[in-house]
Jmol script that loads the backbone (N, CA, C; Angstrom):
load data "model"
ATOM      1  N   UNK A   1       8.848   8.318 -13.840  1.00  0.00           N
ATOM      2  CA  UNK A   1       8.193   9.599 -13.936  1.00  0.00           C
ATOM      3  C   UNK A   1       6.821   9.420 -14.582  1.00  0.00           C
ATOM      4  N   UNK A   2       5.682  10.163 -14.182  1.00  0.00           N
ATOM      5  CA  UNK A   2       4.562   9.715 -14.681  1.00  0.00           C
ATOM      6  C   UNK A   2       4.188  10.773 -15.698  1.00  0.00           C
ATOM      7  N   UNK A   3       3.855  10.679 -16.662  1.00  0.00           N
ATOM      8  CA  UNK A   3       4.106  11.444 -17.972  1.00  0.00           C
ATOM      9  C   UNK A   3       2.211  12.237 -17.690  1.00  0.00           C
ATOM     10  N   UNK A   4       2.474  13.694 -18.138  1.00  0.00           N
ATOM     11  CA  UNK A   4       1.342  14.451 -18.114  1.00  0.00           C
ATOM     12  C   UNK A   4       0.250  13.924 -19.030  1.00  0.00           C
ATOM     13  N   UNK A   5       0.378  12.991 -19.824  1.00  0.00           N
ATOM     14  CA  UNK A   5      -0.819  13.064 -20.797  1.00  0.00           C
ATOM     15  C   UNK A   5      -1.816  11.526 -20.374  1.00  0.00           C
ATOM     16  N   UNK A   6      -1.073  11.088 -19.124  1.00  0.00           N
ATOM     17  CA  UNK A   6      -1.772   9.816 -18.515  1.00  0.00           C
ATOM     18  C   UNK A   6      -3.452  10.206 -17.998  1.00  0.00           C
ATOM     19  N   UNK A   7      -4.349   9.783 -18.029  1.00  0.00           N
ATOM     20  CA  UNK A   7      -5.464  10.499 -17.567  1.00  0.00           C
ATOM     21  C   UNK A   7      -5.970   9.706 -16.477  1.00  0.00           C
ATOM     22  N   UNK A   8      -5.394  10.605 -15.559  1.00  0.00           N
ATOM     23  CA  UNK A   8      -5.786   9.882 -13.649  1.00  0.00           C
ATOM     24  C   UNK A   8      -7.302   9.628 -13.568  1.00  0.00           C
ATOM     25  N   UNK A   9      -7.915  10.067 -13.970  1.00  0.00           N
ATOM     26  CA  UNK A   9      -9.408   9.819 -13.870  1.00  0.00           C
ATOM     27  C   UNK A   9     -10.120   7.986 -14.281  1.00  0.00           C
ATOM     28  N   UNK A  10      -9.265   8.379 -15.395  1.00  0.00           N
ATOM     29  CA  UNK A  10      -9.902   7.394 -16.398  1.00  0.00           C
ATOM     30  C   UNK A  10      -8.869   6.192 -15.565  1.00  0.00           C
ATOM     31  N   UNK A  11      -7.794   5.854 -15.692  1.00  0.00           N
ATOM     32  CA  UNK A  11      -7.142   5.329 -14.278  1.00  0.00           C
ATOM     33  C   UNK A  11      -7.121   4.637 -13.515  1.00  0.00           C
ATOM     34  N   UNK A  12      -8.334   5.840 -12.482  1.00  0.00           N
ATOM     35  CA  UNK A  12      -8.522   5.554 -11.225  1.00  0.00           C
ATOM     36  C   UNK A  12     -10.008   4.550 -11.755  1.00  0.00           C
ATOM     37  N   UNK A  13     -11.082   4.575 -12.564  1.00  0.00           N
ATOM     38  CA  UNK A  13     -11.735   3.948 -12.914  1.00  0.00           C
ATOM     39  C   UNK A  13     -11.398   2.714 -13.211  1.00  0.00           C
ATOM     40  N   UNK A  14     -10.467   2.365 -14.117  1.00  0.00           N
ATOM     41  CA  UNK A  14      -9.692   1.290 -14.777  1.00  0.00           C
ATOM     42  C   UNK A  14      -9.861   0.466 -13.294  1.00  0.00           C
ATOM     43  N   UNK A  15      -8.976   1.158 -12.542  1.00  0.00           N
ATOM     44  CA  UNK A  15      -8.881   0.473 -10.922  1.00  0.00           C
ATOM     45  C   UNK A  15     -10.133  -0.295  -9.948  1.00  0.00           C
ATOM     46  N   UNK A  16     -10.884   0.771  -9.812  1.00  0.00           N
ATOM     47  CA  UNK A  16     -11.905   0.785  -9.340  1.00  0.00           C
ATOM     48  C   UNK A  16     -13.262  -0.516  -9.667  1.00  0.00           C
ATOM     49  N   UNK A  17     -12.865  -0.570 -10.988  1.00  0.00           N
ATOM     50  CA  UNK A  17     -13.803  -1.484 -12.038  1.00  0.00           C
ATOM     51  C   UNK A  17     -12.977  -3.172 -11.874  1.00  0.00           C
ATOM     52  N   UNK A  18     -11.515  -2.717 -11.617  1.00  0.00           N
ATOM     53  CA  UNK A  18     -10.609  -3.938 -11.594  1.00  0.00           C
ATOM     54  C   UNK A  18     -10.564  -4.574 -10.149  1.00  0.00           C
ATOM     55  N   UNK A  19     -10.759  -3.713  -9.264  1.00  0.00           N
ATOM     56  CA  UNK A  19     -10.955  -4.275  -7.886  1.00  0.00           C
ATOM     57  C   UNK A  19     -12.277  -4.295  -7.394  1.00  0.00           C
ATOM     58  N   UNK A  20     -12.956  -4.014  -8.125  1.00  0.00           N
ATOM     59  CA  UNK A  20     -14.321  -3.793  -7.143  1.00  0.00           C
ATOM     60  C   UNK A  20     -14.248  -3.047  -6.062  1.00  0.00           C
ATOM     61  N   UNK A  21     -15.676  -2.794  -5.016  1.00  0.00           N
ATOM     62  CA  UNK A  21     -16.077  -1.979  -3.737  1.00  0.00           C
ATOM     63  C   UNK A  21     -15.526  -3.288  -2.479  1.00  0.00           C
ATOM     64  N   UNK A  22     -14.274  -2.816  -2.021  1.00  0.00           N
ATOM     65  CA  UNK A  22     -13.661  -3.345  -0.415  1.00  0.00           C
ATOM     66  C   UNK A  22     -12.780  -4.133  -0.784  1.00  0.00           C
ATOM     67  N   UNK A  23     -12.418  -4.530  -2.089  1.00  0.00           N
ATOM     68  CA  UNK A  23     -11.598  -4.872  -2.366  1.00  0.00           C
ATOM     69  C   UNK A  23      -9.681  -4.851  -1.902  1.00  0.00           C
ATOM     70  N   UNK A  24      -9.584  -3.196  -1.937  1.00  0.00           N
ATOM     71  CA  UNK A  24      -8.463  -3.274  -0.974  1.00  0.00           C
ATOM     72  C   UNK A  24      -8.228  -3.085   0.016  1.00  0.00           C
ATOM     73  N   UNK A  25      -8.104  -3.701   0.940  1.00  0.00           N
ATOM     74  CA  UNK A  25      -8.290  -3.542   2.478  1.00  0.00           C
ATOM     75  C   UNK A  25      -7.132  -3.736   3.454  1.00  0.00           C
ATOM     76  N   UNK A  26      -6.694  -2.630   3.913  1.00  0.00           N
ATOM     77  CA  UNK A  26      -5.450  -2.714   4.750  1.00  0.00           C
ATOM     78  C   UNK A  26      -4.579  -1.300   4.005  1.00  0.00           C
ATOM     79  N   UNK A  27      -4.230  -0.655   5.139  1.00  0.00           N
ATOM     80  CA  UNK A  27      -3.254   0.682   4.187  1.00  0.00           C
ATOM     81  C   UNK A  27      -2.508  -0.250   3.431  1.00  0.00           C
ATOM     82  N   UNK A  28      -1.222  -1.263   3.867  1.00  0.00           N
ATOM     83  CA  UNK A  28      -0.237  -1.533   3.174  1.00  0.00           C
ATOM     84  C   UNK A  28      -0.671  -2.530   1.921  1.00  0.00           C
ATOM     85  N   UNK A  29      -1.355  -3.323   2.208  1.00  0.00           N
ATOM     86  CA  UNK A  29      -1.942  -4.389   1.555  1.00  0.00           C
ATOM     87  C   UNK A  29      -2.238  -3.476   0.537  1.00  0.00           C
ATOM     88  N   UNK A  30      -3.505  -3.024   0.827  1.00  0.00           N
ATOM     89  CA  UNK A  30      -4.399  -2.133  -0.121  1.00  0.00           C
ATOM     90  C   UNK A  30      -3.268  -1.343  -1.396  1.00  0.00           C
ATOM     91  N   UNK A  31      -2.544  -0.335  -0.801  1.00  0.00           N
ATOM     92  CA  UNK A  31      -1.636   0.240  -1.393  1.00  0.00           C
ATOM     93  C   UNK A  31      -0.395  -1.082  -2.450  1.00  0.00           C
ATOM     94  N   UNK A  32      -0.485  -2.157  -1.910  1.00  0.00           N
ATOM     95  CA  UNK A  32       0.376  -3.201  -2.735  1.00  0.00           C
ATOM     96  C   UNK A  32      -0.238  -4.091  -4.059  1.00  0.00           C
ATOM     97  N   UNK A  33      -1.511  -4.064  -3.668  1.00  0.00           N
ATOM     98  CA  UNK A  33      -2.918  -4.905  -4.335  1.00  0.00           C
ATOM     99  C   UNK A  33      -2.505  -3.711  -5.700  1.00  0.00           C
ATOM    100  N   UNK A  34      -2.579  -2.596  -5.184  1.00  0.00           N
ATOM    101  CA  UNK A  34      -3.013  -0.713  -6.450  1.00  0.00           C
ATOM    102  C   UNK A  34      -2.150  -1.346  -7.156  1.00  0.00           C
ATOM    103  N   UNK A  35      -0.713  -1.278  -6.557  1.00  0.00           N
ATOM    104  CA  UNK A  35       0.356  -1.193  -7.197  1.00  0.00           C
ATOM    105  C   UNK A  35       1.003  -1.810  -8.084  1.00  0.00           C
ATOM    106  N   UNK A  36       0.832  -3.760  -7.382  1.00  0.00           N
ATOM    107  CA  UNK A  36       0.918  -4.761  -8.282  1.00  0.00           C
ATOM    108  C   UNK A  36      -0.534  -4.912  -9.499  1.00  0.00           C
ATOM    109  N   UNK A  37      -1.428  -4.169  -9.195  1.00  0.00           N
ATOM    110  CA  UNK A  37      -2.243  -4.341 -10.927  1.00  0.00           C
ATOM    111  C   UNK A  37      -1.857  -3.829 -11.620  1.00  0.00           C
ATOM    112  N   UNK A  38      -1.235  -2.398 -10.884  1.00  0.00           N
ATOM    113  CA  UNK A  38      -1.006  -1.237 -12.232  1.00  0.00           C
ATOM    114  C   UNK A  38       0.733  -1.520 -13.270  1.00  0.00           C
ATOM    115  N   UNK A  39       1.241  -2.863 -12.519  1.00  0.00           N
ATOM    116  CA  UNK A  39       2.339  -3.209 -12.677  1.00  0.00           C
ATOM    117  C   UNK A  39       1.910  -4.356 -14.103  1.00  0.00           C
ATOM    118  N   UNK A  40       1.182  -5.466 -13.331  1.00  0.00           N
ATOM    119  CA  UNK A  40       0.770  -6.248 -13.673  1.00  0.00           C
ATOM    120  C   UNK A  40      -0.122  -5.882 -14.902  1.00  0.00           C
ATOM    121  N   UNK A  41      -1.063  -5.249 -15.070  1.00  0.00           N
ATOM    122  CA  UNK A  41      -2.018  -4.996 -16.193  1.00  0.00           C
ATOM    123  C   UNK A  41      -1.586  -3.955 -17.044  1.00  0.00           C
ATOM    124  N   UNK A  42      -1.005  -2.704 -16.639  1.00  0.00           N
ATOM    125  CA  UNK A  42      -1.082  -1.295 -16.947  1.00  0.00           C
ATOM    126  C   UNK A  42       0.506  -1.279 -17.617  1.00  0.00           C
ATOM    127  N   UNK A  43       1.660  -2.063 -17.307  1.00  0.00           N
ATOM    128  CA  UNK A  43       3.133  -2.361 -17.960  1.00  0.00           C
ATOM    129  C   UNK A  43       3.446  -1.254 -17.159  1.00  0.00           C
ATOM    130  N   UNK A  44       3.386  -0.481 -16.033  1.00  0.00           N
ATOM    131  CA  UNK A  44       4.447   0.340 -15.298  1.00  0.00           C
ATOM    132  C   UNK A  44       5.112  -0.521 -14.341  1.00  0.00           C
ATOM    133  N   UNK A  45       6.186   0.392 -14.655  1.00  0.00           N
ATOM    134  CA  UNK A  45       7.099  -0.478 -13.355  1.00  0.00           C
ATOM    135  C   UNK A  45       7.057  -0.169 -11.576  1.00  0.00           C
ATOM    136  N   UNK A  46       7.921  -1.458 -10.870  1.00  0.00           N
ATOM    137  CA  UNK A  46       7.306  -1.119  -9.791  1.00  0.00           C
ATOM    138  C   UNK A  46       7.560   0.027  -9.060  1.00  0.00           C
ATOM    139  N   UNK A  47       8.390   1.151  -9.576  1.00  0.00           N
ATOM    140  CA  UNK A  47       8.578   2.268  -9.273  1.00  0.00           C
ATOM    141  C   UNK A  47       7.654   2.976  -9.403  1.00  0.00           C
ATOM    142  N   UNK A  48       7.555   3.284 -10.940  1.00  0.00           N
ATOM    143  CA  UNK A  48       6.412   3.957 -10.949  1.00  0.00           C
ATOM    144  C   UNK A  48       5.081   4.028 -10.628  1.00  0.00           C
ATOM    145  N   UNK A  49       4.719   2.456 -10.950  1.00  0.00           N
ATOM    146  CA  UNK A  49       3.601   2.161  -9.930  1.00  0.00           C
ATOM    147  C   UNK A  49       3.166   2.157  -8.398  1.00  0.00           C
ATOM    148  N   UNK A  50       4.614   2.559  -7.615  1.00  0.00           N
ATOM    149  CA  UNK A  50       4.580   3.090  -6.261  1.00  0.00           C
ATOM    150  C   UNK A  50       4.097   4.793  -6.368  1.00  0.00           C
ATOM    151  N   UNK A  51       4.930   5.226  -7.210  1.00  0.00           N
ATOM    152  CA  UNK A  51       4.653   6.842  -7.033  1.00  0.00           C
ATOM    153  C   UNK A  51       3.483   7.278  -7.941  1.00  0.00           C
ATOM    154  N   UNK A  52       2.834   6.250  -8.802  1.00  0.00           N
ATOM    155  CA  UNK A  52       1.872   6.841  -9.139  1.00  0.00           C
ATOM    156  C   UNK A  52      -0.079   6.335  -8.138  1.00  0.00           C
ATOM    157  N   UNK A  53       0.473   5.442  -7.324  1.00  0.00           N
ATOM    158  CA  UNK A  53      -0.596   4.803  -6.120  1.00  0.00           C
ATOM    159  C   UNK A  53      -0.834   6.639  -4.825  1.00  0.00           C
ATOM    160  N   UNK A  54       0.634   6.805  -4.966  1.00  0.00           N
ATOM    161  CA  UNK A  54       0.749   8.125  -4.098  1.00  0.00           C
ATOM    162  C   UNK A  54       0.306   9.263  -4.483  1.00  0.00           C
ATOM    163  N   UNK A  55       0.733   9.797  -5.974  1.00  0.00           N
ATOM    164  CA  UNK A  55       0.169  10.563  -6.743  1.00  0.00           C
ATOM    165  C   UNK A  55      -1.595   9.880  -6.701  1.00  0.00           C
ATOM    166  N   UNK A  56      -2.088   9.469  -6.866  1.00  0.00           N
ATOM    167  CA  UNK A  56      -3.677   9.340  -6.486  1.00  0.00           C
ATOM    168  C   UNK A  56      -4.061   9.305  -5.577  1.00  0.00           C
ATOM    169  N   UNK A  57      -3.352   9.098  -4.645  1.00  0.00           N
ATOM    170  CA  UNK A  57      -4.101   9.793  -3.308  1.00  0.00           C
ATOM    171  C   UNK A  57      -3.862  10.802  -2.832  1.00  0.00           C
ATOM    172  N   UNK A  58      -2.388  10.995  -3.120  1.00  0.00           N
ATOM    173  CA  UNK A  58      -2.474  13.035  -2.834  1.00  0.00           C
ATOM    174  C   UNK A  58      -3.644  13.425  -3.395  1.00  0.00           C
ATOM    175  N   UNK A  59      -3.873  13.149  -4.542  1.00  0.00           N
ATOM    176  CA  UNK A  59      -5.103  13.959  -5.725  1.00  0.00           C
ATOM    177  C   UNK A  59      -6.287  14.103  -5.350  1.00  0.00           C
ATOM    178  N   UNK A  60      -6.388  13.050  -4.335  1.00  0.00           N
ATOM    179  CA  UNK A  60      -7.962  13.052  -4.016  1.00  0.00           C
ATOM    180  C   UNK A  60      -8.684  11.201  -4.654  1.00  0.00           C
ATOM    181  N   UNK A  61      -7.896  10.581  -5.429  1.00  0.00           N
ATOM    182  CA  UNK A  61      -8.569   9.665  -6.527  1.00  0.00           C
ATOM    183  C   UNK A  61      -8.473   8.316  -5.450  1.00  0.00           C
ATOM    184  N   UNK A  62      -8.015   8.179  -4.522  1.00  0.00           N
ATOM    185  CA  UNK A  62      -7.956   6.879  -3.666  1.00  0.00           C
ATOM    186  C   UNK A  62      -7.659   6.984  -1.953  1.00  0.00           C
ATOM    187  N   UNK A  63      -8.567   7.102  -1.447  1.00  0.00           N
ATOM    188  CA  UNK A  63      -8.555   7.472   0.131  1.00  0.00           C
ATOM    189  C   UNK A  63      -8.838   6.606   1.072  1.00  0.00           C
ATOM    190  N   UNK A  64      -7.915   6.219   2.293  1.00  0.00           N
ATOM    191  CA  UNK A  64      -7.583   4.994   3.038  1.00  0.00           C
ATOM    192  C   UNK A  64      -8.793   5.506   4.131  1.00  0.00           C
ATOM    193  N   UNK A  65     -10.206   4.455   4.580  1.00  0.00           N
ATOM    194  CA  UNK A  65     -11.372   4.899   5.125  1.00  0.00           C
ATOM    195  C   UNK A  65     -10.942   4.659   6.943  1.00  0.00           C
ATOM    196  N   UNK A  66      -9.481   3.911   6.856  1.00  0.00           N
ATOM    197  CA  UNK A  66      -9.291   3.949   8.531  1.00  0.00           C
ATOM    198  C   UNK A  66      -8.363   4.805   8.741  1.00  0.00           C
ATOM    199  N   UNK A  67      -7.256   4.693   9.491  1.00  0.00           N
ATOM    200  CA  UNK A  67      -5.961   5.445  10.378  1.00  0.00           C
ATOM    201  C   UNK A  67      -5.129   3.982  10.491  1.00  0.00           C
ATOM    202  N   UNK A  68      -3.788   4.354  10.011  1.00  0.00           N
ATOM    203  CA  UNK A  68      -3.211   3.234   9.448  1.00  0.00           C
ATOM    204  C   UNK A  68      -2.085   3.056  10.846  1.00  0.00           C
ATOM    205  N   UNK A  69      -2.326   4.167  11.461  1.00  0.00           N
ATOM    206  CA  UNK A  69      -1.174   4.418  12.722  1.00  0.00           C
ATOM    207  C   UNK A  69      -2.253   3.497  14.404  1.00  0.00           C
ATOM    208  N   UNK A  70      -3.507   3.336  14.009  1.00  0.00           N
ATOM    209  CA  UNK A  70      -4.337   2.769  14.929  1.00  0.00           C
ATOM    210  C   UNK A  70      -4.872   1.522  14.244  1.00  0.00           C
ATOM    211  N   UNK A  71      -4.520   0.252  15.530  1.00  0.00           N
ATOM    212  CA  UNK A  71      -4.334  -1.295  14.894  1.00  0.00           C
ATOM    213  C   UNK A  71      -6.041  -1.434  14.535  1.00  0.00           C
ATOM    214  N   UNK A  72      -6.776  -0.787  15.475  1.00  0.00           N
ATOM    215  CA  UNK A  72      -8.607  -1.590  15.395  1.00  0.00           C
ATOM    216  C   UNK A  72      -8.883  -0.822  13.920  1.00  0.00           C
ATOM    217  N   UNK A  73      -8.440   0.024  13.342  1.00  0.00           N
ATOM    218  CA  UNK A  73      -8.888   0.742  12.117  1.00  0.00           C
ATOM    219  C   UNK A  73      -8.151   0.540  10.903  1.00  0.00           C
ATOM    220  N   UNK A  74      -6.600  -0.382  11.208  1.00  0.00           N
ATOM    221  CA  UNK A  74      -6.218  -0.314  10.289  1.00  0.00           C
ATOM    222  C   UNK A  74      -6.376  -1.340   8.801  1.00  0.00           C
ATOM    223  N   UNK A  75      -6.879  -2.285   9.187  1.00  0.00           N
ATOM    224  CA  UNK A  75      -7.824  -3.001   7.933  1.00  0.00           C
ATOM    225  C   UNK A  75      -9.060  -2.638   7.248  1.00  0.00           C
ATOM    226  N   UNK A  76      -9.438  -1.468   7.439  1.00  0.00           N
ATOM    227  CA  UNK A  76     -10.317  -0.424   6.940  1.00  0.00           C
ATOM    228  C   UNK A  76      -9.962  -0.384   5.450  1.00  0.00           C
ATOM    229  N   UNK A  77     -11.035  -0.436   4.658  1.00  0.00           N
ATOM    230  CA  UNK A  77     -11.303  -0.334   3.019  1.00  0.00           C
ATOM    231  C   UNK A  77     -10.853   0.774   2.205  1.00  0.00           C
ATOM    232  N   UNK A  78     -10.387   1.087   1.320  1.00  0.00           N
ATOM    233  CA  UNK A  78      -9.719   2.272   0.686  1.00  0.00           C
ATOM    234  C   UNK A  78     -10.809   2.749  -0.247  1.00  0.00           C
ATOM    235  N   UNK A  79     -10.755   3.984  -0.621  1.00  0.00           N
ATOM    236  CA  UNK A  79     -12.113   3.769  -1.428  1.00  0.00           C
ATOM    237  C   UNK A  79     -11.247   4.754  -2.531  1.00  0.00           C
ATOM    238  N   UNK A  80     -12.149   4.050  -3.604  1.00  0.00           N
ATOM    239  CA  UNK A  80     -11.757   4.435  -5.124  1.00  0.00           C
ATOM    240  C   UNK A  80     -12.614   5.355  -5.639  1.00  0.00           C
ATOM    241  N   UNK A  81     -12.288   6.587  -5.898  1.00  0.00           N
ATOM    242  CA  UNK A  81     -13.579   7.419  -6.346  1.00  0.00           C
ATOM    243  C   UNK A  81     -12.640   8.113  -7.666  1.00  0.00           C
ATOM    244  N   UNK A  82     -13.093   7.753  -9.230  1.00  0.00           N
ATOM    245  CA  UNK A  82     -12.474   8.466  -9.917  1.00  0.00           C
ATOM    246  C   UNK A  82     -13.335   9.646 -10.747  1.00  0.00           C
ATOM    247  N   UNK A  83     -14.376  10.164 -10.021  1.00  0.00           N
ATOM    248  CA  UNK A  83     -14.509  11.767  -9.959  1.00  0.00           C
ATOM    249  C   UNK A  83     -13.871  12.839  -8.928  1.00  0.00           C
ATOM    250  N   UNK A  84     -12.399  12.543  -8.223  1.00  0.00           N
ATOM    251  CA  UNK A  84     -11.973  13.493  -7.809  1.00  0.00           C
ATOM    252  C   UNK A  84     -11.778  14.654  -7.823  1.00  0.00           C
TER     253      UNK A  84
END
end "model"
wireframe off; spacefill off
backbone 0.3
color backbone group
């Protein structure tokens, strides 16, 4: 469960600063790269670090720049913006 007083902003920066620009590339990849840092650096587990990769992109804080359902677009760059 991701506890209300976490600050997605600050976060999604942490991220952003940790991967650099094109860094994650590929929906699944990309989404596994989020997940294993926030595992790896951040001490969430890999649960939570699944539902909190999702929770930031519902939010607006991490948006996949191709169509993951079409093969020529789907290695397309995710982009990290933590002024959502």
């Amino acid at each position: 469960m991701i506890s209300d007083d976490l600050d997605l902003r600050q976060l999604t920066a942490d991220l952003k600063s940790a991967l650099g620009h094109g860094e994650a590339v590929g929906y699944l990849r990309g989404k596994s790269l989020m997940r294993d840092w926030l595992v790896e650096t951040k001490g969430f587990s890999a649960l939570e670090a699944e539902e909190l990769v999702d929770t930031l992109e519902a939010r607006g804080f991490l948006r996949f720049l191709g169509d993951p359902a079409e093969r020529s677009v789907a290695d397309a760059p995710w982009e990290i913006t933590p002024h959502a």
